[in-house]
C-alpha positions, 0 to 999 in steps of 0.5 A: 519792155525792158528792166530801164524803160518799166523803172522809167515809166513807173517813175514817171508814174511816180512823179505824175501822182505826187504832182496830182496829189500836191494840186488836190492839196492845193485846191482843198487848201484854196477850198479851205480858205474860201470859207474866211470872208472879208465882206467889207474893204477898208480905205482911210485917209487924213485932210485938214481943216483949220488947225485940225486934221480929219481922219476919215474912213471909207469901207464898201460893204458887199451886197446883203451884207450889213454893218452895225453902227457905233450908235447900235444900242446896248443888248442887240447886235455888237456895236462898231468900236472906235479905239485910238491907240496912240492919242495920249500925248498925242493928240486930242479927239474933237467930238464924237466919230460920225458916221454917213448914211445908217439905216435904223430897224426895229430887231424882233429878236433882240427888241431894240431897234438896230442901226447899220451900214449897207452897201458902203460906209463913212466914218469921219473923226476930227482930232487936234494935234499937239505932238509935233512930231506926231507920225501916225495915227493908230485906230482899231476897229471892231465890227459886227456885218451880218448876213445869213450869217455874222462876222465879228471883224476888227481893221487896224490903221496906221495913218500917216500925218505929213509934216505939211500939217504943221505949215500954212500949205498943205495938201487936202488929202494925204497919201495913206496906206491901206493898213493889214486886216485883222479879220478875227484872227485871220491876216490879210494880204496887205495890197501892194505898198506904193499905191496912193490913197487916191488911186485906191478911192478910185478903185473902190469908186469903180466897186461901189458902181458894180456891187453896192445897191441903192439902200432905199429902204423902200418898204419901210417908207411905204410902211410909215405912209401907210401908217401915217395915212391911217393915222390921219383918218383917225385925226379926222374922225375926232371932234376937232376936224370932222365937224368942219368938213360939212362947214369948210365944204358948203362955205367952199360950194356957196362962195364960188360962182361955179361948181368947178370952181368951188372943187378947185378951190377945195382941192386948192385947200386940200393941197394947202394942207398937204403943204402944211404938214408936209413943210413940218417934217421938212423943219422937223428934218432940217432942225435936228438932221436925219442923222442926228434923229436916226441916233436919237432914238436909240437915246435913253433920254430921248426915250424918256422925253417922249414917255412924258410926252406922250403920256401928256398927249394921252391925258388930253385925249382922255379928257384932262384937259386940251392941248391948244395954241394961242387963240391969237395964231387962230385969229390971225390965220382967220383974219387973212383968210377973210381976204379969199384967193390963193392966199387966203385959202392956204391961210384956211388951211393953216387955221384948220391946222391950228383949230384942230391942233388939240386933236391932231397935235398928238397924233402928229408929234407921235408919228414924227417920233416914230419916223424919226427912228428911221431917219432920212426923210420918214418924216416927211413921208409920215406928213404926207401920209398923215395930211393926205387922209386929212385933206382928202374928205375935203377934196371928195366931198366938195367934187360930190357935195351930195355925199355930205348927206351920208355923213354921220352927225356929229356927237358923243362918237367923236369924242369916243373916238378920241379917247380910244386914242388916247388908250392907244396914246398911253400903251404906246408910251410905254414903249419909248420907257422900255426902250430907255430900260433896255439900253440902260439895263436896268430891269425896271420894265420888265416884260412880265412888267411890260405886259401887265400894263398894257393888259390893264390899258387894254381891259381899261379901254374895254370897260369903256367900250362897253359902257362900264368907264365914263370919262369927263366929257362922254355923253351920257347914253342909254346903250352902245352902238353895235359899232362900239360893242365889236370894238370892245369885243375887239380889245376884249379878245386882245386883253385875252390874248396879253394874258399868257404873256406873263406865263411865257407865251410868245407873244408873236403879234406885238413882238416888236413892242415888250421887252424879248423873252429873256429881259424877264423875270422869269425867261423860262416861264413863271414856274418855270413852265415856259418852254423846256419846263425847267424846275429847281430841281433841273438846275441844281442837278446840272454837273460842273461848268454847265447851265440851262439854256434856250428851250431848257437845253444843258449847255457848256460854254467852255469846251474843256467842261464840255468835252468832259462830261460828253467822255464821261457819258460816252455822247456825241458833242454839238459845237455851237460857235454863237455870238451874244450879238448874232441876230440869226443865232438867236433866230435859230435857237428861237425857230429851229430849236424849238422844234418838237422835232429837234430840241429832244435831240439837243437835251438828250442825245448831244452835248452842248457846247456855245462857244460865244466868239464875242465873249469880252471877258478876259483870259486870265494871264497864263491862258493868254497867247499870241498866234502864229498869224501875230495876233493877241488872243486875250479875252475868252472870244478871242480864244473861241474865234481862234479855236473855230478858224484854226479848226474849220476855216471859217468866220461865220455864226451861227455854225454849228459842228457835231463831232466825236470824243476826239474832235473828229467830223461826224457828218460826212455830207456836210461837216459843219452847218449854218443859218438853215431850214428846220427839215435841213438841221434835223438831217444833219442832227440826225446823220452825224448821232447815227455815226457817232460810235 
């Protein structure tokens, strides 16, 4: 081979591994940017209604993503916020945004009960117009989805209004271009500029089909009917309802000509009932509509209504005094009941219903204010549930009239049974108070607060059980049943249980009821010997910028300090890119930190810096910056989301980086981590301080 063709072919060599090289770069790059998500696609459009216009925003939310609603109460997940950017002068909003389908779920984490979009999402402002050379409407939205991991996001739009808003014929829908998104720093491609809203809708129509699921919240409605079914076997058992079942059973057997008769007319009268209660909840539905109960209960008034009147239904249980509808409903419903048939039947069943309302009104109003934090048709499953238990008996006992044998008689145990009701009725009522506490932030109900209540309701309602209370209408007795004892020793062991409470505990089994751990007096544990064993003396020798975070962890939340004091103690530093409002942040600093295994490693062998992406405060002016993307970086999370994209090509928290004094990775398997198993994170912890030189 001669001195041309070895020069050509290592020139061809040449080239060939500059073209290598560049599509590897390509690739990485691609790989890279894989890691910003967009899990939810925007479209808006505008229609008229009378001298109105309507802005509506249709978003398809991609599967096991959710969104949180506008209606999300303060101290859990981070609210959708609606901002109108050119409506002084302008234009005037009428009424509030609403919103379409939303799902309500109680957050064990944050303890407030959550509300969100999935699969898709529908948003409808109406404005009025009084600028008639009105172009566009500009809103901004920012958003929190949530998977395993959470996004905090914002969309721009910029809706044009035609001028044919301005005469008597205008089209429904206007022609609305699908604006650029602003995913926390990162600009999206905008679509292509001549495609038409409609066309769009169309398009996301076909998406909706292939990836959003139905959002039936399947378990939680067969959780409020098992519920609502457990309740109703209590009703059943309190003086009002149980003496009426040997009554309405025998009345049933001797006034029918035919055994067969008498059970079909029996099971005429339990679906009679069934019908009653279950057309309440219809009415409770239709009067205040599934959306509007939905954004209820996050309401601090409805809270506070309900804490007075459940406090009320408590007091009547207890013996104060008996909640009755007039006696001229029941007179009427017994008149027509005389007539027998069909209707008279069903007009027994509405008198049971109006007899027993001082036991099962109660029981009945509670249950439809615990469904109605569900929204949708919970509460008519909850009446399903609640009159099945109720009418069942009858139906049984009428098909097999020797079963009322076995029954019980009637006495003081009815009556014992309706005042560990109303016990059950005065704990609950603190719930809607601390909810009401919560969202106002006001520290008033405390959870150190919170549980010294319920130990007192709870050690009051063991007294009474054991024989130690009498309440006005007990009878008197000699001894307790054996039933009676285990039930006191029941609540006896619960009282118990409560107590550490005040000194930290967790509390696991009713976590979806007191405030969270950090709403306390004492976060750390009174004395501070909650977990992490924090003093005084720990908090006053913490260096410059830093404070004691979960677990007692020393934590920095500006990186500058943070990355200061890691070269001043020569130690690796753990980047914590977190959120106030990340529900699977806090469940990783609540079940992975607190590791026997794992929190020696955050207090002694790293330093911590939480850098928290959602963090409203404003940079002051001269720190305050515009990226090369064109987006404004102005409060303190705006400038940690811009830090994390820009650095790791990633929009998700939790994500958690370990890296040298000067910025470098230290993992190599995985260089930053997520939302992962215990046994995963201490590998991780473990691989990135063992390569930190």
């Amino acid at each position: 081979m001669n001195f041309n063709q070895n020069h050509q072919s290592i020139l061809s060599r040449s080239i060939w591994n500059k073209i290598t090289a560049f599509l590897l770069l390509f690739f990485f790059t691609l790989a890279g940017n894989a890691q910003i998500l967009e899990p939810v696609k925007w479209i808006s459009k505008i229609e008229k209604k009378g001298n109105n216009a309507v802005l509506i925003f249709d978003a398809v939310i991609e599967k096991d993503w959710h969104m949180y609603s506008q209606f999300t109460p303060d101290g859990g997940p981070l609210a959708l916020e609606i901002s109108f950017k050119n409506q002084k002068g302008n234009y005037e909003l009428v009424g509030k945004a609403k919103e379409g389908k939303t799902r309500t779920a109680f957050n064990d984490v944050f303890g407030v009960d959550e509300t969100f979009f999935e699969g898709k999402a529908h948003i409808e402002q109406e404005i009025k117009i009084i600028n008639p050379n009105l172009k566009t409407v500009d809103v901004d939205f920012d958003f929190q989805v949530c998977k395993e991991v959470c996004i905090n996001s914002s969309k721009k739009f910029s809706i044009a209004v035609p001028s044919t808003f301005k005469m008597d014929e205008v089209p429904s829908i206007t022609e609305a271009k699908l604006d650029e998104t602003k995913v926390t720093g990162i600009a999206v491609d905008t679509v292509k500029k001549d495609e038409t809203a409609s066309s769009k809708i169309e398009k996301t129509a076909e998406t909706e089909k292939e990836e959003i699921p139905a959002p039936a919240p399947a378990r939680s409605l067969w959780s409020i009917f098992f519920i609502a079914f457990l309740s109703g076997f209590a009703a059943l058992l309190t003086p009002c309802v149980f003496p009426m079942i040997p009554m309405t059973v025998s009345f049933f057997t001797k006034q029918s000509k035919s055994r067969a008769k008498g059970i079909r007319n029996a099971i005429i009268y339990g679906l009679s009932i069934i019908a009653i209660y279950v057309i309440l909840g219809l009415i409770v539905t239709k009067i205040f509509g599934a959306d509007a109960l939905n954004a209820l209960s996050t309401d601090v008034w409805f809270n506070l209504i309900f804490f007075v009147i459940l406090i009320i239904f408590a007091t009547s249980f207890l013996g104060a005094f008996e909640i009755m509808l007039p006696n001229s409903w029941a007179n009427k419903a017994d008149q027509q009941a005389d007539k027998g048939g069909l209707i008279g039947i069903l007009f027994m069943a509405l008198a049971l219903a109006i007899v027993s309302f001082s036991c099962t009104g109660p029981i009945v109003g509670t249950l439809l204010v615990e469904a109605a934090s569900n929204g949708g048709i919970a509460p008519v499953v909850g009446m399903l549930g609640f009159s099945s238990a109720l009418a069942l008996p009858f139906m049984l006992f009428a098909m097999f009239p020797g079963w009322l044998n076995s029954l019980p008689k009637s006495g003081g145990w009815l009556n014992t049974v309706k005042v560990v009701l109303g016990f059950l009725e005065l704990a609950l009522a603190f719930k809607f108070l601390s909810n009401a506490d919560l969202v106002l932030q006001l520290h008033f109900l405390e959870r150190e607060v919170f549980i010294a209540i319920w130990i007192a309701i709870f050690g009051a309602l063991t007294l009474y059980l054991f024989g130690k209370i009498t309440l006005p209408h007990d009878s008197p007795t000699h001894h307790i049943s054996v039933g009676r004892l285990y039930l006191g020793l029941l609540t006896l062991v619960f009282t118990m249980y409560l107590i550490p409470g005040l000194w930290g505990a967790p509390l696991k089994l009713i976590s979806a009821f007191p405030p969270p751990p950090q709403y306390s007096e004492s976060p750390f544990g009174v004395g501070g010997s909650g977990n992490g064993a924090v003093s005084a003396e720990s908090i006053k020798g913490l260096p410059e910028g830093a404070e004691l975070g979960p677990h007692g962890i020393m934590v920095f939340h500006d990186y500058e300090d943070g990355l200061a004091y890691a070269k001043e103690i020569n130690k690796p530093i753990m980047l914590d890119f977190t959120g106030y409002a990340c529900v699977n942040c806090r469940k990783m600093e609540n079940n992975v930190w607190s590791e026997p295994t794992i929190l020696p490693i955050l207090k002694n062998d790293v330093v911590l810096i939480s850098l928290y992406v959602d963090d409203k405060r404003e940079l002051p002016k001269e720190e305050q910056f515009t990226t090369e993307a064109g987006d404004k970086i102005i409060t303190a999370g705006d400038k940690w989301t811009d830090f994390m994209i820009s650095k790791y090509k990633t929009n998700t928290q939790p994500l958690y980086v370990i890296t040298d004094l000067e910025g470098n990775n230290l993992n190599t398997s995985k260089p930053t981590i997520s939302y992962v198993s215990a046994d995963e994170y201490l590998h991780w912890l473990k691989e990135g301080i063992a390569n930190f030189k």
